[in-house]
PyMOL CGO cylinders between C-alpha atoms (Angstrom):
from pymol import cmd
from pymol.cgo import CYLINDER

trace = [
    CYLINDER, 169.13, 109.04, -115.38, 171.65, 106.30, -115.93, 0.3, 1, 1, 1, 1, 1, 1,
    CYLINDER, 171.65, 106.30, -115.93, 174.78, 106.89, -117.38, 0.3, 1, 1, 1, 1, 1, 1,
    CYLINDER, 174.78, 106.89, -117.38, 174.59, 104.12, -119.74, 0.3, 1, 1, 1, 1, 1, 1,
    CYLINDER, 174.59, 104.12, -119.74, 171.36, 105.45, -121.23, 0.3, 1, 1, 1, 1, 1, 1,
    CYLINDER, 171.36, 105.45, -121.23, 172.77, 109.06, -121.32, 0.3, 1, 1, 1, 1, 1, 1,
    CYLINDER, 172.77, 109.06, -121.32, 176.14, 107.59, -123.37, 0.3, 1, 1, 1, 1, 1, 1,
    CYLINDER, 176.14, 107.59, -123.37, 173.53, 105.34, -125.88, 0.3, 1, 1, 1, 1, 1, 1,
    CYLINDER, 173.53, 105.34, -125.88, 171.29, 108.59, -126.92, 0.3, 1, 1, 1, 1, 1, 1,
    CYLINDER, 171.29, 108.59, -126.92, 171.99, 110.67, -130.19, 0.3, 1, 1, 1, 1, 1, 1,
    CYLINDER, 171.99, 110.67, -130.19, 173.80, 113.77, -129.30, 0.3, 1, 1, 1, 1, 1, 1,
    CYLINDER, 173.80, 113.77, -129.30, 170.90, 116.44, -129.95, 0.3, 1, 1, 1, 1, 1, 1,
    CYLINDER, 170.90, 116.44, -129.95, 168.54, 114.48, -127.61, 0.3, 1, 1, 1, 1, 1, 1,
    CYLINDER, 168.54, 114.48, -127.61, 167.07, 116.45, -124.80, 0.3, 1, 1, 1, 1, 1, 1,
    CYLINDER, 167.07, 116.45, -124.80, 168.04, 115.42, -121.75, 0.3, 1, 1, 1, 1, 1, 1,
    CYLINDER, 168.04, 115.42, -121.75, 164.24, 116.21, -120.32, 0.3, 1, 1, 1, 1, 1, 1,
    CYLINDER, 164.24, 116.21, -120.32, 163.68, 113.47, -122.41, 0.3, 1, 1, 1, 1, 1, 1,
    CYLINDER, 163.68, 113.47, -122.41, 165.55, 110.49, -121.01, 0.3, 1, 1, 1, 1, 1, 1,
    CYLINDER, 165.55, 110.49, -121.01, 165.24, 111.31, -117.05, 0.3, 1, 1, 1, 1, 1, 1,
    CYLINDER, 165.24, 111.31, -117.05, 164.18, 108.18, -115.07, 0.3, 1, 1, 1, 1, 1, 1,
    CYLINDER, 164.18, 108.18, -115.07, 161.30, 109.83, -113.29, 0.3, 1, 1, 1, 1, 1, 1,
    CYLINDER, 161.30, 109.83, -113.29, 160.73, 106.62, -111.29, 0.3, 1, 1, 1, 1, 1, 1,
    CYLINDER, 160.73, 106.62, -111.29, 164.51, 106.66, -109.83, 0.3, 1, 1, 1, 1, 1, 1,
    CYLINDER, 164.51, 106.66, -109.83, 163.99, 107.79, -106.21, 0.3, 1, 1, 1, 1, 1, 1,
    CYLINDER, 163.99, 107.79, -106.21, 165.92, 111.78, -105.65, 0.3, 1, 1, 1, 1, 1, 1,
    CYLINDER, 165.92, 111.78, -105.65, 167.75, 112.27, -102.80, 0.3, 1, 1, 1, 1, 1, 1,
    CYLINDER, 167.75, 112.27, -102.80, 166.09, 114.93, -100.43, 0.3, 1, 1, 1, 1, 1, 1,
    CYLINDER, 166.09, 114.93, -100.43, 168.05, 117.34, -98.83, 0.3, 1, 1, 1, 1, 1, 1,
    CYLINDER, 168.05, 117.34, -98.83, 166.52, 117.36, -95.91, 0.3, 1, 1, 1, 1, 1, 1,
    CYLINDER, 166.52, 117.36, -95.91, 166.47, 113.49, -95.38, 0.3, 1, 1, 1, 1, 1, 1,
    CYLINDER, 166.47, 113.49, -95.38, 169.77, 112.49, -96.99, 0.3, 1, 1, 1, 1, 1, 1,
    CYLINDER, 169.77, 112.49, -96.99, 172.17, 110.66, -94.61, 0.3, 1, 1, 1, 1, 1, 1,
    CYLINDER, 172.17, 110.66, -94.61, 175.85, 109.64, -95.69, 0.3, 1, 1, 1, 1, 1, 1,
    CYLINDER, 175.85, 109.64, -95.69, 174.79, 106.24, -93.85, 0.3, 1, 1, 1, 1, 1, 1,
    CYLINDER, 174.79, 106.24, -93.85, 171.84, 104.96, -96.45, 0.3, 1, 1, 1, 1, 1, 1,
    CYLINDER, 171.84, 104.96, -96.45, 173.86, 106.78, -99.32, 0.3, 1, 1, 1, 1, 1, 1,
    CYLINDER, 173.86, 106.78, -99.32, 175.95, 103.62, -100.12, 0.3, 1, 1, 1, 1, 1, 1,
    CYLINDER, 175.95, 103.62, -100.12, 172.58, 101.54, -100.20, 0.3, 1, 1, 1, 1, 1, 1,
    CYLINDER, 172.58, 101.54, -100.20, 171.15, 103.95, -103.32, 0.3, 1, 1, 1, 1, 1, 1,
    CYLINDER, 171.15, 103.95, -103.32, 173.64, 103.84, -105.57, 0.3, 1, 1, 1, 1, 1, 1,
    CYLINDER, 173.64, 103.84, -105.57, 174.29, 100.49, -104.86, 0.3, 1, 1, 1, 1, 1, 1,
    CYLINDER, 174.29, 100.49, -104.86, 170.70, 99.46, -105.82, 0.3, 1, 1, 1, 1, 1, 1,
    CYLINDER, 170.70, 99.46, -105.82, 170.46, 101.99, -108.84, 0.3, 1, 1, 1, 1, 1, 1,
    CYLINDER, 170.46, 101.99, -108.84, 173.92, 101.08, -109.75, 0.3, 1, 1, 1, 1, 1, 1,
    CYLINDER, 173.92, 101.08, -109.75, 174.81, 105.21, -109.92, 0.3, 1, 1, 1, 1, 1, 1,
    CYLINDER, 174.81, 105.21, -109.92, 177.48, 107.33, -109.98, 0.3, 1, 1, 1, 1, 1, 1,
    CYLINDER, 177.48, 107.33, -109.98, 175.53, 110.52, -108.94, 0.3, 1, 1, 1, 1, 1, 1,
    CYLINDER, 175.53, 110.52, -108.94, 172.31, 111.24, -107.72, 0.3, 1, 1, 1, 1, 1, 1,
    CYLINDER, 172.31, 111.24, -107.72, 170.12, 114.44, -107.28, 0.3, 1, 1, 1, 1, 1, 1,
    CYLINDER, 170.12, 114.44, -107.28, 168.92, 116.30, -104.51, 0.3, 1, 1, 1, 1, 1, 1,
    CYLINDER, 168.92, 116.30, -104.51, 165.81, 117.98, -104.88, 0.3, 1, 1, 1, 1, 1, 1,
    CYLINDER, 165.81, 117.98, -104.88, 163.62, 120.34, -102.30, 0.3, 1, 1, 1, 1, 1, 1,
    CYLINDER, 163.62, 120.34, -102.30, 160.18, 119.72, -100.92, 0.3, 1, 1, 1, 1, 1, 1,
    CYLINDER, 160.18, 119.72, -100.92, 158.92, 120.85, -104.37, 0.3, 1, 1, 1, 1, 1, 1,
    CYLINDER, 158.92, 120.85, -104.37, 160.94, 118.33, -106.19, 0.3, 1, 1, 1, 1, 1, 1,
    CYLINDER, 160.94, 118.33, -106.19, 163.88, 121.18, -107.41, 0.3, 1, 1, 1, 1, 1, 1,
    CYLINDER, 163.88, 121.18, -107.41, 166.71, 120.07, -108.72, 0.3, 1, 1, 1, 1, 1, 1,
    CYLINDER, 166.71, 120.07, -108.72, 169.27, 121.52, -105.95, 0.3, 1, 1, 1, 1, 1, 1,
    CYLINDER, 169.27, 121.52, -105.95, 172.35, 119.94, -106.82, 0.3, 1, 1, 1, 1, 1, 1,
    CYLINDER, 172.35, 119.94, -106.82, 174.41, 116.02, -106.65, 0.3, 1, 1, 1, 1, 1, 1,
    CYLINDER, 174.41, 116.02, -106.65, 176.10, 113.59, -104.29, 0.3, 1, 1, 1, 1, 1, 1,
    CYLINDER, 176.10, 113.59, -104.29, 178.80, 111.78, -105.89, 0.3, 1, 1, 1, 1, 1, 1,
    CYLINDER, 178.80, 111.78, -105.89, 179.93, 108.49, -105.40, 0.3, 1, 1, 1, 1, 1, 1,
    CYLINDER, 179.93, 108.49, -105.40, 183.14, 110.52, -104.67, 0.3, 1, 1, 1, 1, 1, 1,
    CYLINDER, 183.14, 110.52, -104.67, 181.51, 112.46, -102.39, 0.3, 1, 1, 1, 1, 1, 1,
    CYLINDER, 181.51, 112.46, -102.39, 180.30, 109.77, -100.43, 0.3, 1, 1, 1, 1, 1, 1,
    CYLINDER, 180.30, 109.77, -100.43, 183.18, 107.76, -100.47, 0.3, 1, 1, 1, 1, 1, 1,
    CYLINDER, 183.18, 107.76, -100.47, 184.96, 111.02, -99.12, 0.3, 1, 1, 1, 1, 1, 1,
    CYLINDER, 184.96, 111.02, -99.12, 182.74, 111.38, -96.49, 0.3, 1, 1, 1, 1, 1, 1,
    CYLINDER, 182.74, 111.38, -96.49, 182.96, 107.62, -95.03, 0.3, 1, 1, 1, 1, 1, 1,
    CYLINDER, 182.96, 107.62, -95.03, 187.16, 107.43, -95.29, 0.3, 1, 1, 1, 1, 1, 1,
    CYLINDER, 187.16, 107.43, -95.29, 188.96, 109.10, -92.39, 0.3, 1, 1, 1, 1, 1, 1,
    CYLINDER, 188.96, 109.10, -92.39, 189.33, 112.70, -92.51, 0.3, 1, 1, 1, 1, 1, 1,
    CYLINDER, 189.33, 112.70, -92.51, 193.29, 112.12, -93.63, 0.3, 1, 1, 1, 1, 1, 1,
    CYLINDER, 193.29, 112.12, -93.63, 192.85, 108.72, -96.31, 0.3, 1, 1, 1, 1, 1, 1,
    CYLINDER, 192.85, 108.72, -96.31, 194.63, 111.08, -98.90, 0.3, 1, 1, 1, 1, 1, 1,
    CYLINDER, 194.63, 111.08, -98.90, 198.15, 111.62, -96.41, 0.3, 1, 1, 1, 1, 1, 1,
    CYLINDER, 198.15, 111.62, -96.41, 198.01, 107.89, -95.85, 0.3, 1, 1, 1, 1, 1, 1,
    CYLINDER, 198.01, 107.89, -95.85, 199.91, 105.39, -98.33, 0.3, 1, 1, 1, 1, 1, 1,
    CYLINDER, 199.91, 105.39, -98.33, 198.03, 103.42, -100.72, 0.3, 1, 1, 1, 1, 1, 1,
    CYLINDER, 198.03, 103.42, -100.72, 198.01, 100.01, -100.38, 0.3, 1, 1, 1, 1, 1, 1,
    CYLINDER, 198.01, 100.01, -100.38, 199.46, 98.64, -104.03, 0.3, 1, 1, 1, 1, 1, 1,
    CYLINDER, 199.46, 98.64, -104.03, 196.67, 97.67, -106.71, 0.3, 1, 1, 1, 1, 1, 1,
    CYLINDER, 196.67, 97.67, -106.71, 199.01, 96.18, -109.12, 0.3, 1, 1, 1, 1, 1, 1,
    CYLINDER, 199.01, 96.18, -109.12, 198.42, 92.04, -109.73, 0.3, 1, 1, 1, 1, 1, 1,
    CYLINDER, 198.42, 92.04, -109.73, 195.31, 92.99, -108.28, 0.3, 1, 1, 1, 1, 1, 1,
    CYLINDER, 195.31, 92.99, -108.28, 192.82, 90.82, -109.82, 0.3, 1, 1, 1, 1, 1, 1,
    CYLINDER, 192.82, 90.82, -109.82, 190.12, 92.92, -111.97, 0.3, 1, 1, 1, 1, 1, 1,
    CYLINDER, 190.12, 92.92, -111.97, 192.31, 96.21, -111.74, 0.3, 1, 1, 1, 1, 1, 1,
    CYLINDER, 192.31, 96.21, -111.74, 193.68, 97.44, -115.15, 0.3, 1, 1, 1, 1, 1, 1,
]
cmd.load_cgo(trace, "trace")
């Protein structure tokens, strides 16, 4: 589901309810850090689910997670570059 839709519904909504079941899952089996980028680019996302060959919910891949998995193994020791004057950061 998207986000924004999840943040818009009433509070006692059912989840069940508001799942995009046209929004392509992300199969376990087939998932590669490579395409990952492309989906939730396209689906503007910031998670999607992986499912089994029988279409069970497994888990997520974050964009975190991807993200993570594309920097170099030691982004975090490394100094930030500065973001301040940067122009759209707040």
């Amino acid at each position: 589901m998207h986000l924004q839709r999840l943040l818009r519904e009433p509070p006692a909504a059912l989840v069940s309810g508001i799942v995009d079941t046209d929004l392509p899952s992300l199969e376990l089996q087939r998932t590669r850090w490579r395409r990952s980028p492309a989906y939730f680019a396209a689906y503007n996302l910031v998670c999607g689910p992986v499912v089994d060959e029988e279409n069970h919910l497994l888990g997520a891949v974050s964009v975190d997670d991807v993200l993570d998995h594309l920097l170099p193994d030691d982004w975090r020791e490394r100094e930030l570059p500065e973001l301040s004057g940067a122009e759209g950061v707040t």
